[in-house]
C-alpha positions as CSV (number, residue, x, y, z in Angstrom):
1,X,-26.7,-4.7,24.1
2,X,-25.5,-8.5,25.0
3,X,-23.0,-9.7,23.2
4,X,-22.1,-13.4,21.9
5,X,-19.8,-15.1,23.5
6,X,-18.2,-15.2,19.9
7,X,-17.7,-11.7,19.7
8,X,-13.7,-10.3,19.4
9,X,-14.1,-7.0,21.6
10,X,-12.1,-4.0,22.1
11,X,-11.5,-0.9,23.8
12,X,-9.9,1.8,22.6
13,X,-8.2,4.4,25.1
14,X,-7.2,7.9,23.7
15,X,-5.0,9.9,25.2
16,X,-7.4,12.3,26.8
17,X,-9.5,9.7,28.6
18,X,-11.9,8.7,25.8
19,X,-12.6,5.4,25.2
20,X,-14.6,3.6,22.9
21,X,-15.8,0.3,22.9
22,X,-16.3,-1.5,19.6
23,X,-16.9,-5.4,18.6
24,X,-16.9,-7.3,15.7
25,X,-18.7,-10.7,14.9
26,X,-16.2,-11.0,11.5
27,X,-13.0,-10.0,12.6
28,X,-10.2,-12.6,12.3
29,X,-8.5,-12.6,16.1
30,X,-4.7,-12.6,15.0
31,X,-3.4,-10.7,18.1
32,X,-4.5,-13.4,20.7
33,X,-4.1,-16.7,21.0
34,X,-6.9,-19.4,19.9
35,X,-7.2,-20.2,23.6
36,X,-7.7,-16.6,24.9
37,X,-10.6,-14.7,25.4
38,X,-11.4,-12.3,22.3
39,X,-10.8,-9.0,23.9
40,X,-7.9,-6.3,23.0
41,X,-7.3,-2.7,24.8
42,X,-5.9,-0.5,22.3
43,X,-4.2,3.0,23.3
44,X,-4.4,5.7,20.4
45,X,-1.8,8.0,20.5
46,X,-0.3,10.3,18.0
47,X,-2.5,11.3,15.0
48,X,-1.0,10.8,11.5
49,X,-3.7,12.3,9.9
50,X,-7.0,12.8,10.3
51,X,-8.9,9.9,12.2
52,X,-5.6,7.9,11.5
53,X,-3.4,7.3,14.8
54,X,-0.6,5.5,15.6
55,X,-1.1,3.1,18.5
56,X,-0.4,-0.1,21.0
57,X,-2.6,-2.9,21.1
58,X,-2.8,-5.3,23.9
59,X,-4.6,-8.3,25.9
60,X,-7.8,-6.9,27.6
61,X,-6.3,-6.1,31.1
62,X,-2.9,-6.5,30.1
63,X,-0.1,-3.9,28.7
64,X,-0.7,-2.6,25.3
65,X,2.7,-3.2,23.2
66,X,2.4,-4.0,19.5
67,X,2.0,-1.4,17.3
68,X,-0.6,-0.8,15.2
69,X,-2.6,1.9,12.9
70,X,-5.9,2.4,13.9
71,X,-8.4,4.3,11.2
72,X,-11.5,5.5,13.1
73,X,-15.0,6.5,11.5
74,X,-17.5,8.7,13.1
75,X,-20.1,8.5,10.9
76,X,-21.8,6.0,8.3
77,X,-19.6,7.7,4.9
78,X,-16.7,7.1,6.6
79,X,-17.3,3.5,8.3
80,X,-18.8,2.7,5.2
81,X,-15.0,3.8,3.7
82,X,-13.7,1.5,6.0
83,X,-15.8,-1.6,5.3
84,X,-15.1,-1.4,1.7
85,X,-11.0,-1.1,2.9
86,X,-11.2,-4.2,5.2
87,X,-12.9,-6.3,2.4
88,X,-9.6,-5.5,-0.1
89,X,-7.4,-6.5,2.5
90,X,-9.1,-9.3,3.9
91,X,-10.7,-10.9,0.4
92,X,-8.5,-9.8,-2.3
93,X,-5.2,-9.3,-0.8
94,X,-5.5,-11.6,2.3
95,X,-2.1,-13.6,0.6
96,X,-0.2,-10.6,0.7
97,X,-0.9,-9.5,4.0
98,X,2.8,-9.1,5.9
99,X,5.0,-9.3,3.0
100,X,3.0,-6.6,0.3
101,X,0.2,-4.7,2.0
102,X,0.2,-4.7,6.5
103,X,-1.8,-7.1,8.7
104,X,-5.3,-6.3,8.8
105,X,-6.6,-7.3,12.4
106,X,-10.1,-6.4,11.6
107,X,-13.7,-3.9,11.3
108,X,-14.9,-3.2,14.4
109,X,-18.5,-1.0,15.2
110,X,-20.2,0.8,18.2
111,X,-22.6,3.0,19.2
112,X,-22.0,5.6,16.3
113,X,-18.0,5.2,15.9
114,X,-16.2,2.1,13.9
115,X,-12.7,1.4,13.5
116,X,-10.0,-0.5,11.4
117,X,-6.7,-1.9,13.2
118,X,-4.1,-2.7,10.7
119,X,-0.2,-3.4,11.4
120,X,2.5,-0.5,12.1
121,X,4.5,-1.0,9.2
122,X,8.3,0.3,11.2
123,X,9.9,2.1,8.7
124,X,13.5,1.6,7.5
125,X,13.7,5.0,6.0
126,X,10.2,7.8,5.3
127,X,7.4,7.4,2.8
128,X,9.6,7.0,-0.3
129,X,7.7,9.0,-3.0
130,X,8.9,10.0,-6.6
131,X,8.4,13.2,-8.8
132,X,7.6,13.1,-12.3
133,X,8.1,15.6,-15.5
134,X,5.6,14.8,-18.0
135,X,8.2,15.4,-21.2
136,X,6.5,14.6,-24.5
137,X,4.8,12.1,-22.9
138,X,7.2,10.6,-21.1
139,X,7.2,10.3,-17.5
140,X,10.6,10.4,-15.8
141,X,11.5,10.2,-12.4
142,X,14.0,12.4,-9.7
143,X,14.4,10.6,-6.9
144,X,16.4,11.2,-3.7
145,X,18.3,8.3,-2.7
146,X,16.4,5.7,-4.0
147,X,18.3,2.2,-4.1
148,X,17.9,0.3,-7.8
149,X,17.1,-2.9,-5.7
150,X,14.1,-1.1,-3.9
151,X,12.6,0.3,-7.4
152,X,12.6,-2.9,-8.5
153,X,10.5,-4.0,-5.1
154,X,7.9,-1.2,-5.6
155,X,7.2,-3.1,-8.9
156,X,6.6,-6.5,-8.0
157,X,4.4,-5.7,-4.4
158,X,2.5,-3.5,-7.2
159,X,2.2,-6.3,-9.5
160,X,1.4,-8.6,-7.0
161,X,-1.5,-6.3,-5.9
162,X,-2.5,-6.1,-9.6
163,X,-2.5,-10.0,-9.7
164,X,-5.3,-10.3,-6.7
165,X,-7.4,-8.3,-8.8
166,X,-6.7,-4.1,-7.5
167,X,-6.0,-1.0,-8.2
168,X,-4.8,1.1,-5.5
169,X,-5.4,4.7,-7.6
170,X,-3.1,6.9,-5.6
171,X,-0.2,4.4,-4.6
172,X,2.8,7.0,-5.2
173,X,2.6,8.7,-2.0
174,X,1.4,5.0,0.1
175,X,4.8,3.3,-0.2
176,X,6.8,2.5,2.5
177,X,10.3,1.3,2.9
178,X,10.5,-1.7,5.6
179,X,13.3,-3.3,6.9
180,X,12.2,-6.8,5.0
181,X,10.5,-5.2,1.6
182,X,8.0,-2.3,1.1
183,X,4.6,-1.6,2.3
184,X,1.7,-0.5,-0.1
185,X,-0.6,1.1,2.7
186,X,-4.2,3.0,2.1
187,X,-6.8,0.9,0.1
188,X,-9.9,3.2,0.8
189,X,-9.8,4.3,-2.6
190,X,-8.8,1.1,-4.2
191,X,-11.0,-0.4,-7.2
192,X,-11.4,-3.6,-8.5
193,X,-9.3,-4.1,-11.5
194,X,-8.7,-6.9,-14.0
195,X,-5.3,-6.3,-15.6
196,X,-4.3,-7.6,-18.6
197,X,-1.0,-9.6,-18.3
198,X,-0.5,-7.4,-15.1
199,X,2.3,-4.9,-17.8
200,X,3.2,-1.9,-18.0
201,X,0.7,0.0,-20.6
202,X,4.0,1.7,-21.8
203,X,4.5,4.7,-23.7
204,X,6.4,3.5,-26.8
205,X,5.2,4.3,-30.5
206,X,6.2,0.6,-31.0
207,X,3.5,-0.9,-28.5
208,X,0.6,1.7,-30.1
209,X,-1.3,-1.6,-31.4
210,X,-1.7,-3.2,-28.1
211,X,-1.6,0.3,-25.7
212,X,-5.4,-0.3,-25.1
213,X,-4.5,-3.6,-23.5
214,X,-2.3,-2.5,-21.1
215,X,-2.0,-1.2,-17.7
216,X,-2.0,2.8,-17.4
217,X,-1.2,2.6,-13.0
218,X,1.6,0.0,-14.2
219,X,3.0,1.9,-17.0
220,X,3.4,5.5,-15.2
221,X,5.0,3.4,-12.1
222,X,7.3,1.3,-14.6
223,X,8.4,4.9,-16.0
224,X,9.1,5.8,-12.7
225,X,10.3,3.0,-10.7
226,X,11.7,0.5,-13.6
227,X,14.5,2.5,-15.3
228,X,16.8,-0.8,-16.0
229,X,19.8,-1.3,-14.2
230,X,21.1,-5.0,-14.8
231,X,19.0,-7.7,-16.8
232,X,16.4,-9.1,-14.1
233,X,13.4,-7.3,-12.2
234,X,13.8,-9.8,-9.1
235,X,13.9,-12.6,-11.1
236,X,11.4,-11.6,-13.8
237,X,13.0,-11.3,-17.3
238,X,13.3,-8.1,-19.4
239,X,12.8,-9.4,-22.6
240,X,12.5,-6.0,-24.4
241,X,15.5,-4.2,-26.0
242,X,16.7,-0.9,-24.8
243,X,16.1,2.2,-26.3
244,X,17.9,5.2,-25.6
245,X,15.7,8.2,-24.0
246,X,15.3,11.4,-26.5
247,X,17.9,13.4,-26.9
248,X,15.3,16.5,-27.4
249,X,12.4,17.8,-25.7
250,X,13.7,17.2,-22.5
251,X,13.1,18.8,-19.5
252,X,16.1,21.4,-18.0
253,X,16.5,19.5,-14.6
254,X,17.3,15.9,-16.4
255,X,21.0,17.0,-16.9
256,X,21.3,17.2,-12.8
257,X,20.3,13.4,-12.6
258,X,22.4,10.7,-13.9
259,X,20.4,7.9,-13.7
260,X,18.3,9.5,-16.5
261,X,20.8,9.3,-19.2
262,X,20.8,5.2,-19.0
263,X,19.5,3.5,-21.0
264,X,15.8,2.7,-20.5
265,X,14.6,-0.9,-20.6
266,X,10.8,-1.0,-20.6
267,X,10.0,-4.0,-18.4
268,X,7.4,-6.9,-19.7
269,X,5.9,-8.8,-17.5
């Protein structure tokens, strides 16, 4: 099949000889320069997952050295997974690319195979994930370790994502801890959402009257992620008083954590 000139190419090499060649008519070039041709080499190595692997991307001909994710499909469920994916990055969340959610560097298709190359997020510490006791309807978190300052980031890249009109639906275990911020990675099962003043929905007998109005993704993460520790959520005001948690019903392993036993500040937004 001829391709257009206009075409951003690239080859994918595996680490047992495979390669795949794959093109994209779409694809925004943001690894080469506007003067280069529109061809990367890509080497996948390590598998993260399944059809996720960490890899190097490169000039056509040249060495391969910045890192990226590749996500490959093999049939039409999953490249039609994938072309859903690179629409919320590249329509809805195109502002927040680098700074909330990674770089997307584009779809590409061939013969039967398609991929999507997104940025290597480098880690300043693992996936940084939270459990939660559901205790008479509250949700509170135990946490290993994690900073006050870096809860308080988790909210606003979620709220930001929130803003451009998404819902991730499974962001607790896609949040990454970068050098520079945090990373909210995985949209292939992200929905569009329009949400209402972009709040917690929270779970106070006080907000019952307007607890249809809120945001339920919001609220669970404010429960776990927004426990208040000084007056300002990166410069967004809590303007709510706070209330002390229960002093009953609550589970056995709270007593272990201190954090817990603050006071708990639901956060408005």
């Amino acid at each position: 099949m001829s391709l257009p000139s206009s075409a951003s190419i690239i080859e994918i090499i595996f680490d047992g000889g495979q390669v795949f060649r794959m093109w994209s008519w779409s694809a925004v070039n943001r690894f080469n320069g506007p003067d280069t041709p529109l061809q990367s080499t890509i080497h996948c190595g390590e598998a993260l997952r399944q059809r996720v692997f960490r890899a190097s991307m490169g000039p056509y001909g040249g060495q391969p050295t910045t890192p990226v994710i590749v996500k490959m499909a093999f049939n039409d469920k999953e490249f039609s997974l994938l072309q859903w994916e690179e629409k919320v990055y590249n329509q809805s969340l195109s502002r927040l690319q680098g700074t909330v959610v990674p770089r997307c560097y584009g779809l590409y298709h061939g013969r039967n195979t398609g991929c999507l190359v997104l940025e290597h997020c480098a880690t300043a510490n693992n996936i940084m994930h939270a459990e939660y006791w559901f205790v008479s309807f509250l949700l509170l978190r135990v946490t290993s370790g994690l900073k006050p300052s870096s809860s308080r980031k988790v909210m606003v890249a979620i709220i930001e994502i929130h803003k451009a009109g998404i819902i991730h639906g499974n962001v607790r275990s896609h949040i990454l801890s970068t050098h520079d911020g945090v990373r909210i990675i995985d949209f292939a099962k992200a929905k569009v959402h329009e949400c209402p003043n972009a709040k917690p929905r929270l779970m106070d007998p006080r907000c019952a009257p307007e607890r249809e109005a809120q945001c339920n993704e919001l609220m669970i993460l404010e429960n776990g992620y927004g426990l208040a520790d000084g007056q300002h959520l990166d410069g967004m005001l809590q303007t709510t008083m706070p209330s002390p948690l229960p002093a009953v019903h609550m589970h056995p392993h709270q007593s272990q954590y201190a954090e817990l036993k603050r006071p708990h500040r639901p956060v408005r937004f």
